[in-house]
C-alpha positions as CSV (number, residue, x, y, z in Angstrom):
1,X,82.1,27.4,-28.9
2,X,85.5,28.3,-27.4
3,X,84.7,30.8,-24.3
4,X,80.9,30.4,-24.5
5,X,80.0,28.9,-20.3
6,X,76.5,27.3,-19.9
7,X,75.7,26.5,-16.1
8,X,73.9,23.5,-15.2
9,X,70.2,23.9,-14.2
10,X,70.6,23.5,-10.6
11,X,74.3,25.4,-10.6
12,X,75.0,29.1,-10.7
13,X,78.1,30.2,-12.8
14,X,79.8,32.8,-11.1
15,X,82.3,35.2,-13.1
16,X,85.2,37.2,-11.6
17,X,87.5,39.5,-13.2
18,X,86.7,42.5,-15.0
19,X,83.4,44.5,-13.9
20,X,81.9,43.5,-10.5
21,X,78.9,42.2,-9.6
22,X,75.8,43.1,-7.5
23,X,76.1,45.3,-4.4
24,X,80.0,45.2,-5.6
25,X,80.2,41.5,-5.2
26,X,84.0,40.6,-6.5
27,X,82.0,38.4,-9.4
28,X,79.1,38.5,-11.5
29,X,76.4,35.8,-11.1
30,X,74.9,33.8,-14.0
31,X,72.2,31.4,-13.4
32,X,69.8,30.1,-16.2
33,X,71.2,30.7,-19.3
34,X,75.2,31.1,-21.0
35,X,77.6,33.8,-21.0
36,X,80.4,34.3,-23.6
37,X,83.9,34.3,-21.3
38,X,86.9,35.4,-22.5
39,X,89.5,33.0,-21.5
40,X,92.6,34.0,-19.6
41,X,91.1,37.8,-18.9
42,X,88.1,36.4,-17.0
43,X,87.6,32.8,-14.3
44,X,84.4,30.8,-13.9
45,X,83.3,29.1,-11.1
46,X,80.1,27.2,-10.2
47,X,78.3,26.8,-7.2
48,X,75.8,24.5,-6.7
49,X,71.7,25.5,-6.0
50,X,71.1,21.7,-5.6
51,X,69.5,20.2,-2.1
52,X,71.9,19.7,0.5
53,X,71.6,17.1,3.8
54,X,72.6,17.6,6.9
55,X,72.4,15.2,10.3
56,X,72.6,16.4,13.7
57,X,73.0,14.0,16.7
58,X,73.2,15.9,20.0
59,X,72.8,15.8,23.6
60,X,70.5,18.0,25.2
61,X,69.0,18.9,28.4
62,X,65.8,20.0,29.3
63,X,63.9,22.0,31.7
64,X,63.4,19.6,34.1
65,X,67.3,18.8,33.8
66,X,67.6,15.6,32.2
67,X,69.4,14.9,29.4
68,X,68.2,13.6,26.1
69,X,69.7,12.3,23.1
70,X,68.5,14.1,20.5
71,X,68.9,13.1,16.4
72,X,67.6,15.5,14.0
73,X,68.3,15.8,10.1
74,X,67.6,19.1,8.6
75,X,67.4,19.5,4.5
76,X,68.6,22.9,3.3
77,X,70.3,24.8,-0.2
78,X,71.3,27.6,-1.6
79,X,68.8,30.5,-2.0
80,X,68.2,31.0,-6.0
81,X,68.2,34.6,-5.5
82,X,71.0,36.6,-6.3
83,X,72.2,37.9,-3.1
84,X,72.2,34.1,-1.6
85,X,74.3,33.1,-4.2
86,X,76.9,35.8,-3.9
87,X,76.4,35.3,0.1
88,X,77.0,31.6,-0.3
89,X,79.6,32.1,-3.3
90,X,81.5,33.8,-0.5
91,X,81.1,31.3,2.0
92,X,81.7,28.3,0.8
93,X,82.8,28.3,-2.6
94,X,86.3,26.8,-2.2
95,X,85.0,24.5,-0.1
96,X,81.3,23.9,-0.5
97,X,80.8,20.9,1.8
98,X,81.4,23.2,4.7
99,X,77.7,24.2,4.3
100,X,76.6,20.8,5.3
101,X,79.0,20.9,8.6
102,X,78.2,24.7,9.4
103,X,74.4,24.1,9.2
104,X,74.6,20.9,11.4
105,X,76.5,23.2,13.6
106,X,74.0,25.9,13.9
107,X,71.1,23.5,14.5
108,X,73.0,21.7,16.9
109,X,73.1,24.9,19.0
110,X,69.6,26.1,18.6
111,X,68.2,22.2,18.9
112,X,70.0,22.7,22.9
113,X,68.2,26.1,23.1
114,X,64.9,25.1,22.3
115,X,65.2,21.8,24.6
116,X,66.4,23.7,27.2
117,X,62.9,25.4,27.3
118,X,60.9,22.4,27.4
119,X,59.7,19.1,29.6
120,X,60.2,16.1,28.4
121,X,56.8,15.1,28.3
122,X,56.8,18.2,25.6
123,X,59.3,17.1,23.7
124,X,58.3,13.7,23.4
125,X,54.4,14.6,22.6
126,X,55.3,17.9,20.5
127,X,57.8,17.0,18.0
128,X,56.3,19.3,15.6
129,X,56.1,22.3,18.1
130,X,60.1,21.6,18.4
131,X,60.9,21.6,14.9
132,X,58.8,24.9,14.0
133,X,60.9,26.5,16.8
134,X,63.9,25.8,15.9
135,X,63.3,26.6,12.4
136,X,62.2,29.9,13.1
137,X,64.9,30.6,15.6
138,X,67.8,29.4,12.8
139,X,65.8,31.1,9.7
140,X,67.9,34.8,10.2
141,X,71.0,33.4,10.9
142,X,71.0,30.2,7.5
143,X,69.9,33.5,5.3
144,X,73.0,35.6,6.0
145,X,74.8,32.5,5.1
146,X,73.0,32.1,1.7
147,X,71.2,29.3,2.9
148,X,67.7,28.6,3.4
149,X,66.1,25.2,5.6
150,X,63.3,23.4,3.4
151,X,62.6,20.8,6.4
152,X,63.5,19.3,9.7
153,X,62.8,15.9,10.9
154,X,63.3,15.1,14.7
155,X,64.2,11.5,14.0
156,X,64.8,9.9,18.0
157,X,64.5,11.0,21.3
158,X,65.9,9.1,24.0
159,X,66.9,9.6,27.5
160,X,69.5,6.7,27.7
161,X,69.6,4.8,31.3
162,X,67.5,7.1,32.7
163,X,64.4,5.4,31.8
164,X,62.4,8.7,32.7
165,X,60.6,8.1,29.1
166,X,60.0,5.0,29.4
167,X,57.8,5.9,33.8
168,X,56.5,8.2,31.7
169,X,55.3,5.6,29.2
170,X,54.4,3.1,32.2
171,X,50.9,4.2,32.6
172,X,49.9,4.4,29.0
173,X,51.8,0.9,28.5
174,X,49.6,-0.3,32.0
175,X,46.3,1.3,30.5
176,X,47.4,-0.1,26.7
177,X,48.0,-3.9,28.8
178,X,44.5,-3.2,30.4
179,X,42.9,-2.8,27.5
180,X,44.6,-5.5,25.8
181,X,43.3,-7.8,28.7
182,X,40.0,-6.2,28.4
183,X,40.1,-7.4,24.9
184,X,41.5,-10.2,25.3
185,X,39.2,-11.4,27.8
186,X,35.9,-10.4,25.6
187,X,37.2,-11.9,22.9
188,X,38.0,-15.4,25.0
189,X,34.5,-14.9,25.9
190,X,33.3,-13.9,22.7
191,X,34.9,-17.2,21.6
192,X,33.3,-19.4,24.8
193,X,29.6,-17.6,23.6
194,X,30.5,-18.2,20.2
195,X,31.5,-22.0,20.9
196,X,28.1,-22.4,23.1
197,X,26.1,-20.6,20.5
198,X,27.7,-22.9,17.8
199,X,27.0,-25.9,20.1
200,X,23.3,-25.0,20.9
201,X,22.7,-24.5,17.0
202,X,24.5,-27.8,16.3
203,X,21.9,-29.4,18.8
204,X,19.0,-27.3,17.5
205,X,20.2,-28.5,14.0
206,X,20.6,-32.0,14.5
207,X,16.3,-32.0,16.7
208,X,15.2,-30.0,13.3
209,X,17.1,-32.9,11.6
210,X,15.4,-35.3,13.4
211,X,12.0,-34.1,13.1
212,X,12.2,-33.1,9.8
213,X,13.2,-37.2,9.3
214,X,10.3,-38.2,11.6
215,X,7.9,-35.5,9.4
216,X,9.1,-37.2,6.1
217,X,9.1,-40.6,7.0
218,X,5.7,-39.8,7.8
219,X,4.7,-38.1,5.1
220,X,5.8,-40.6,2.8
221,X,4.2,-43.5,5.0
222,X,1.2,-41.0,4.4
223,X,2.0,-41.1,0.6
224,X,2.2,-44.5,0.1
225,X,-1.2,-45.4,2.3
226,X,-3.4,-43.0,0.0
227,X,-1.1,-44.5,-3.0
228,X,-2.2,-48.2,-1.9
229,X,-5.9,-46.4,-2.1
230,X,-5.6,-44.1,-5.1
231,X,-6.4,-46.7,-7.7
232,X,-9.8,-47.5,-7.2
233,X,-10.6,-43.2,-6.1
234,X,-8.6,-42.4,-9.1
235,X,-10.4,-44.7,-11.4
236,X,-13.8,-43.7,-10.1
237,X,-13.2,-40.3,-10.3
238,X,-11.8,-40.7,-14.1
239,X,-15.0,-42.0,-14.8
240,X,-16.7,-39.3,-13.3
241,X,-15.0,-37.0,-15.1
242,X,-15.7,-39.0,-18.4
243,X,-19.2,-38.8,-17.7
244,X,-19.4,-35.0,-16.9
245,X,-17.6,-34.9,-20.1
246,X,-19.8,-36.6,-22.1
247,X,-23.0,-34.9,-20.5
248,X,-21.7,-32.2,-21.4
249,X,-20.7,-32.7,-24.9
250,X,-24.4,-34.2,-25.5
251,X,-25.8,-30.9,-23.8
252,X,-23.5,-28.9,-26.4
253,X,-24.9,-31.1,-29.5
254,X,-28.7,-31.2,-28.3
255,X,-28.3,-27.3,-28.0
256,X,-26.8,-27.1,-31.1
257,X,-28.9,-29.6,-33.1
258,X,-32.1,-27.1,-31.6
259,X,-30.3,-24.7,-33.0
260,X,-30.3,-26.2,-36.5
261,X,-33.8,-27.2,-36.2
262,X,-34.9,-23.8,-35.5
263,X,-32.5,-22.1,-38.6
264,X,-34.0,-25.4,-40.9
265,X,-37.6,-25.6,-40.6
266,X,-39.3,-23.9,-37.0
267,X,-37.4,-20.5,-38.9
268,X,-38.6,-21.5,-42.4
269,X,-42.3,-22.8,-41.2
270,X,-42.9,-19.3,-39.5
271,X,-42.3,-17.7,-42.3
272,X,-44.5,-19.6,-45.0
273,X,-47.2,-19.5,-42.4
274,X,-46.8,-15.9,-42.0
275,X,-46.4,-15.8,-46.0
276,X,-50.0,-17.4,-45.9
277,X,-51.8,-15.4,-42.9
278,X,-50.8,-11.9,-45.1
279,X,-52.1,-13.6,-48.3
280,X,-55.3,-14.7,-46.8
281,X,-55.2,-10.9,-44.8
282,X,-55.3,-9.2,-48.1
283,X,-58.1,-11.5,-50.1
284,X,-59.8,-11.2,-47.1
285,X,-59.8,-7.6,-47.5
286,X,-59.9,-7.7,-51.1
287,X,-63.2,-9.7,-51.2
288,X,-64.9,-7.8,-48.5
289,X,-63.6,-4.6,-50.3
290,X,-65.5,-6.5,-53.6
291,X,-68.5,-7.7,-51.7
292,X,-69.3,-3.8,-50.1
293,X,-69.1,-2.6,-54.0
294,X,-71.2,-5.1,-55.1
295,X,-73.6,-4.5,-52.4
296,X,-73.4,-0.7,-52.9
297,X,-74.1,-1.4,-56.4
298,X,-77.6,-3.5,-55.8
299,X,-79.1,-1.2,-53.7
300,X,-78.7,1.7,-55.7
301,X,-79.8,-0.6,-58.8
302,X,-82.9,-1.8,-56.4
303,X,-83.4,1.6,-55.0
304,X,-84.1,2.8,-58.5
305,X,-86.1,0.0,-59.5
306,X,-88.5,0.8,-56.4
307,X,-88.4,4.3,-56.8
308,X,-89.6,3.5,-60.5
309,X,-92.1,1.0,-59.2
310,X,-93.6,3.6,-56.6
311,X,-95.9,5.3,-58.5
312,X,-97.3,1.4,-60.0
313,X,-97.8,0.3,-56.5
314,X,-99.7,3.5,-55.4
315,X,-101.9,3.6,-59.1
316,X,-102.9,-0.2,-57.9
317,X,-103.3,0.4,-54.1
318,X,-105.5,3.1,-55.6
319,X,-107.3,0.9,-57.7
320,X,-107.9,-1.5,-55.6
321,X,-109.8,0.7,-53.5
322,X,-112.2,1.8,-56.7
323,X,-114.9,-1.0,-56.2
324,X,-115.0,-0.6,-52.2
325,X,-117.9,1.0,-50.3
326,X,-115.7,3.5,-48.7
327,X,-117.1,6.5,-46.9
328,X,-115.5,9.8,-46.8
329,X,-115.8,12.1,-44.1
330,X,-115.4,15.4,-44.1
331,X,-114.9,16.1,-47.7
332,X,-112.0,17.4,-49.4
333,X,-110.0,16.5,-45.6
334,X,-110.4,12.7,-46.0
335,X,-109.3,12.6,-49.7
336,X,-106.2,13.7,-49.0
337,X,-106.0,11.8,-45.8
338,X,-106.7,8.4,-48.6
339,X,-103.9,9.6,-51.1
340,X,-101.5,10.2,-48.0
341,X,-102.4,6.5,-46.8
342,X,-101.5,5.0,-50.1
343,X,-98.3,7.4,-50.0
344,X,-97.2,6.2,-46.6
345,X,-98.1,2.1,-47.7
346,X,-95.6,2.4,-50.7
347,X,-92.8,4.0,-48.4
348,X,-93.3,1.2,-46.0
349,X,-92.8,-1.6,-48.4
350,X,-89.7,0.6,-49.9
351,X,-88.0,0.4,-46.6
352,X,-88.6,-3.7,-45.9
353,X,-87.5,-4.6,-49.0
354,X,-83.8,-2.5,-48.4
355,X,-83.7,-3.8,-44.8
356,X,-84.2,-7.6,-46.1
357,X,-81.4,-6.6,-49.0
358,X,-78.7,-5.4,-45.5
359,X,-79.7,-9.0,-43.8
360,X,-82.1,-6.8,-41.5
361,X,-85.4,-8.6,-40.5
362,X,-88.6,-6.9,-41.2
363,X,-90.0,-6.7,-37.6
364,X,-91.3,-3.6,-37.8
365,X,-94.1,-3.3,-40.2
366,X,-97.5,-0.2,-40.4
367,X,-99.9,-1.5,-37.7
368,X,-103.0,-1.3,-39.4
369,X,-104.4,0.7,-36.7
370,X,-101.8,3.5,-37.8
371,X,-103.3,3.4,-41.1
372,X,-105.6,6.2,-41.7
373,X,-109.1,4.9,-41.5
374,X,-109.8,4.8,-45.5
375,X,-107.2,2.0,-45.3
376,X,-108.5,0.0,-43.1
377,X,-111.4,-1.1,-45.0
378,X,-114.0,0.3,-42.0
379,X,-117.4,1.3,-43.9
380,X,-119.6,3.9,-41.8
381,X,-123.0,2.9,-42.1
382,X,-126.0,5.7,-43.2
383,X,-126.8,5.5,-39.4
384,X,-123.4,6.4,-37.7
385,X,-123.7,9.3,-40.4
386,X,-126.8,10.6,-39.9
387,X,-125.7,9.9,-35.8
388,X,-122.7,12.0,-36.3
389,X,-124.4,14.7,-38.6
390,X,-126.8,15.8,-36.5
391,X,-130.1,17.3,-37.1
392,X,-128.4,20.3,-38.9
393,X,-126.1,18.7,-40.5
394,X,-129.2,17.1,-42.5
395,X,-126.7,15.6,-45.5
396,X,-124.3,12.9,-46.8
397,X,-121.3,13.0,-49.2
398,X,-120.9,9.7,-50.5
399,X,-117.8,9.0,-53.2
C-alpha cells in the first residue's frame, strides 16, 4: 500500500519528522511490525540489528616489556532495545560501517591495556582470563555507543623474533621429546619382547607340532596293531554276546512257559482238587452228622426196649430162684436185700448192653462177691443156724 513501511526482521525503521521520539530522540523507532508513513511530510530510514564482525590485529606490550603481536576478532550488534537503537541511529546511521572500525578501535585500546598488565606466560596459558577482561573493561563504553559485544576470540599470539615464547616452550617441547623417547623406546622394546615372544611361541608351536605328529603317528601305529588283532577278539566277543543273548532269551521263555503252565493246569489242578477236598469235607460232615442221628435214634429205641424188658428179666431172675433151697436170714431184712439183688442184676445188664451199643467193651461187670448173698447161690446149713442162733434164739425161718 502507498506509504505503508514494514522493517525487515533484523532492521529497525526509524521515522523522523513530525512528533519526536523517546527521550526526545529527533525520530521515532519502529522495530517489529509496519507503520503507515505519509510520504513527503515524513523520512524513513533503517538501521540494521544484524551481527556485525570486527578484526583487530595489534601490537602490544606486556609486563615484563616485550612486545607481542596480538590478533583478536570480536563479534558485536546493535542492542534491540530502544535506547541502543536511537544511540546507534545517531552514531552511525549515515554511515553504518563505521561501527565495525570504531569497535576494532576501542578493543584495540583496551586489548594494550589489559596486556600491559600481564606476563607472557599469562597471556599465553590464560586466553580466556584475557578475553573476559577486556570484555568487561569495553562493556560501558560499546553500550553508550548502542552496541553490545556477543564474543571475543583471541586468535594468535606471537612474539615475533624474540623467541621468548618459543624458551618458554623449550622445556615442555624437551619434556614432550622425553617422553616421546620414553615412548618410543618402550615401544621399540615392546616390539623386540613382542618379536621374542612371537619367536618363542613359533618354537613352542612348531615342538607341540612335533609331538602332536610323534603322538598321532603313534596312535595310529597303535590303531592299526589292535586293528590287525580285532578280528579274531571282535568275532569272539560277537559270539559271546550271541550267546548271552540267546541264554537269555531261553531264560525269558522257560520263565514264561512256567508261567503258562502254572495259569493252564498247576492253577486249574488246585482248584479241582480243592473243589474235591470241600466236597469230601462236607459228606464227611454230612455222614457223621447222619451216623450221630442214627445212633441217637437206636439207643433211645434200645433204651426203651430194655426199660420194657426190665421188669421180664427181674420176674425170671425171680423165678429162677423159686425152686432153690435158699435161706433167709433175718426175716423181713433179707427179702428186701433178694428183691434189691435182682434190682441191681437187671441194671447191670442194662448198662453192658448200651456200652457194647457206643463200641465200649464190657470190662466191668458185678463181681459175684458184690452180690448180696441170696444171689450167690450160698445155702446155710440147719447147723450154721442153730450156730448163729444161739441157745435163745431156739428157732428157724425157712422160706
Amino acid at each position: 500500500m502507498f506509504g505503508y513501511r514494514v522493517p525487515a526482521p533484523d532492521q529497525a525503521m526509524l521515522i523522523s519528522g513530525g512528533r519526536r521520539g523517546l527521550g526526545g530522540a529527533p525520530f521515532r523507532v519502529v522495530t517489529g511490525h509496519g507503520k503507515f508513513v505519509l510520504p513527503v511530510f515524513r523520512k524513513t530510514r533503517f538501521l540494521t540489528l544484524s551481527m556485525c564482525e570486527s578484526e583487530v590485529t595489534e601490537t602490544c606490550v606486556t609486563k615484563q616489556g616485550i612486545s607481542l603481536h596480538v590478533r583478536a576478532v570480536i563479534a558485536f550488534k546493535v542492542g534491540n532495545d530502544t535506547e541502543s537503537i536511537i544511540n546507534a541511529g545517531q552514531r552511525f546511521l549515515s554511515d553504518q560501517d563505521q561501527m565495525s572500525v570504531l569497535t576494532g578501535r576501542i578493543f584495540a585500546g583496551h586489548l594494550r591495556a589489559i596486556i600491559g598488565s600481564m606476563t607472557v606466560e599469562e597471556i599465553v596459558t590464560e586466553r580466556q582470563k584475557l578475553a573476559a577482561e577486556v570484555l568487561d573493561t569495553s562493556k560501558t563504553e560499546m553500550a553508550k555507543i548502542g552496541l553490545i559485544v556477543d564474543s571475543l576470540q583471541i586468535q594468535s599470539i606471537d612474539d615475533g623474533d624474540t623467541g621468548y615464547i618459543d624458551a618458554m616452550s623449550a622445556p615442555h617441547k624437551a619434556a614432550i621429546q622425553r617422553q616421546a623417547q620414553i615412548a618410543q623406546a618402550q615401544a621399540t622394546q615392546a616390539a623386540v619382547e613382542a618379536e621374542q615372544v612371537a619367536a618363542r611361541n613359533q618354537a613352542e608351536y612348531a615342538r607341540q607340532t612335533a609331538v602332536v605328529k610323534a603322538e598321532y603317528s603313534a596312535e595310529v601305529d597303535r590303531a592299526q596293531a589292535q586293528a590287525a588283532q580285532a578280528g579274531p577278539l571282535a568275532q569272539a566277543h560277537a559270539q559271546q554276546e550271541v550267546l548271552a543273548a540267546q541264554t537269555e532269551l531261553a531264560q525269558k521263555q522257560a520263565a514264561l512257559r512256567q508261567q503258562q503252565l502254572v495259569a493252564e493246569i498247576v492253577k486249574p489242578a488246585e482248584a479241582e482238587a480243592e473243589r474235591i477236598r470241600v466236597l469230601a469235607v462236607a459228606d464227611a460232615e454230612r455222614m457223621k452228622i447222619q451216623a450221630e442221628a442214627a445212633a441217637s435214634h437206636d439207643r433211645v429205641a434200645l433204651d426203651r426196649m430194655l426199660i420194657d424188658q426190665l421188669p421180664q428179666i427181674v420176674k425170671e431172675a425171680a423165678g429162677g430162684l423159686a425152686g432153690a433151697n435158699v435161706n433167709v436170714l433175718n426175716g423181713a431184712d433179707g427179702l428186701g436185700e433178694i428183691a434189691a439183688g435182682l434190682v441191681a442184676q437187671g441194671l447191670t445188664i442194662l448198662d453192658s448192653v448200651r456200652q457194647n451199643l457206643n463200641g465200649q467193651s464190657p470190662d466191668t461187670r458185678p463181681d459175684k462177691a458184690d452180690a448180696p448173698l441170696a444171689l450167690q447161690g450160698y445155702t446155710r446149713t440147719p447147723d450154721e443156724d442153730t450156730e448163729q442162733a444161739g441157745p435163745e434164739n431156739g428157732r428157724t425161718d425157712q422160706a
